[in-house]
Structures are given as structure tokens and as C-alpha cells.
Phi, psi and omega in degrees: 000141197246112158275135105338107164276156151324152163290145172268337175325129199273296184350286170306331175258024158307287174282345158289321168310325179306311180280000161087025191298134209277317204266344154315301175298332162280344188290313170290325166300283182313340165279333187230033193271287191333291178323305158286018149233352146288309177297341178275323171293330160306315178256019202211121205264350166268113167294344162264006151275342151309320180287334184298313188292309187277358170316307186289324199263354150292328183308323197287330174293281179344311197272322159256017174332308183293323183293017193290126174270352187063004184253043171190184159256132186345286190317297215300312176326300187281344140334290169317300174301346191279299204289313169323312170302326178269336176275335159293358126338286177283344163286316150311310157323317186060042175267359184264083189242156164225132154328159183226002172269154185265137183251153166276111181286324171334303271232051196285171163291119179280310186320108198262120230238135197285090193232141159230146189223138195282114159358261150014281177300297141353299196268348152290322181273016147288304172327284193290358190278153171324159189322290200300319181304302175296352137334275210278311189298287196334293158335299199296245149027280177289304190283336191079005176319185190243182155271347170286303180316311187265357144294324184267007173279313193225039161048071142204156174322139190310324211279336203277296181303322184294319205281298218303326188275335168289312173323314185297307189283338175308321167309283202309325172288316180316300167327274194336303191282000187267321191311350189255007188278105195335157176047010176308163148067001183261122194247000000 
């Protein structure tokens, strides 16, 4: 027996999803679901609330499809709708503090600090930092937002995403340099 696969061409399976063709839409899912739920597990530290989120925000590609424009890339389209979505999320949570004092963000870290940290681990001192912080690293850092973008994404001043992202990595550099230290993490 000779299997015939779907076509994979994401154009086509674009517009079959558009037509509401049930095996376009699983196809296009089962291609970027793993991705977008890493990216929804970035800001959101339970993964069945991440799978819930991204749950939502396929719903949301789906229903919109058609306004998809082809002037970016797909992945990047549904990307977008991913972070919103985990940030409406979190939002809801009303899990969302940004600090109001201001830092001098110039004054960044240089320091390049030779480790090797296991993913996992990594993505836990992510995990811990405040919200607002782990946001704003996140936008920055992973996502590649700009700070003008991730100020007007989530209503707060440019100077405001910059203090948060310096803060974050000073945590975070700390953390790193602290962990191998007799008693880290023993409270």
C-alpha cells in the first residue's frame, strides 16, 4: 500500500486551515505546538498552565488566520500571539509587579562568567525571578523584543522595561555566582 502524505507546504497548509480543514490544522499544530509551548513555559512556571495558554492561543491562530499577511513569518505570527497570550494570562493572575524604582541600566554587567548550568537549571533562576522581571528578561533576552515594543506590550514605560532588565540579570548573575556557594538555596 503506497501512503500519500499531506502536502507540508505551510502556504497550502495555511489555507486549508483557513477552510477549516480539520487535518491542515492538526498538521500545522503538531509543527509548532512543541515551540509555543516553550515559549508560553517561559513566562508561566506550571506547564499545565502553559499547555492551557497555548491551548488558548492556538485557538486564537486559528480563528485568525485569515488576517495572517505573509509579511513575517508564520512561526514568528504565532510567536507573537503565544506571548500575548501568556502575558494576558499573567495578567489576569494579577502576577505581574514591576518595581518603580529606577536604575542606571548603562551601567550593565560585563562580566562573562565561565560555567556550564544545565538547562533545567537555567530555566528554574529564570523561573524565580519576579514576575515583572521574568517578563521583561524574557521579551528581551529570548524573545528579541526591543524595549519600546515591550513597553507598549505590556503599559509601562520604556525606562521602566530597561530598570526591569537590568535588575533581572543582576539577579540572576548573582544567583549563578552564588550557587556553588557551601548553603545556596538552604533557607
Amino acid at each position: 500500500m503506497k501512503v500519500i502524505q499531506l502536502h507540508k507546504d505551510e502556504a497550502s497548509l495555511i489555507k486549508g486551515a483557513i477552510k477549516n480543514n480539520r487535518d491542515s490544522q492538526r498538521i500545522l499544530f503538531d509543527l509548532y505546538a512543541p515551540k509555543m509551548l516553550s515559549v508560553c513555559r517561559y513566562y508561566i512556571k506550571d506547564i499545565q498552565f502553559a499547555e492551557e495558554v497555548m491551548l488558548n492561543g492556538f485557538f486564537k491562530v486559528f480563528s485568525n488566520l485569515k488576517n495572517f499577511k505573509a509579511e513575517g513569518s508564520f512561526e514568528g505570527w504565532i510567536r507573537r500571539i503565544m506571548v500575548r497570550e501568556s502575558i494576558s494570562y499573567l495578567r489576569q493572575k494579577k502576577s505581574i509587579e514591576f518595581a518603580l524604582d529606577v536604575i542606571d541600566y548603562k551601567n550593565d554587567f560585563t562580566n562573562n562568567i565561565q560555567t556550564e548550568i544545565e538547562l533545567a537549571e537555567i530555566q528554574q533562576l529564570i523561573d524565580d525571578l519576579p514576575e515583572g522581571y521574568k517578563i521583561v528578561f524574557v521579551m528581551y533576552a529570548i524573545e528579541g523584543y526591543k524595549h519600546h515594543e515591550i513597553a507598549e506590550i505590556l503599559n509601562i514605560s520604556e525606562s521602566t522595561s530597561k530598570s526591569q532588565l537590568f535588575k533581572a540579570k543582576k539577579q540572576l548573575q548573582e544567583k549563578i555566582i552564588n550557587r556553588n556557594k557551601p548553603g545556596y538555596g538552604i533557607k
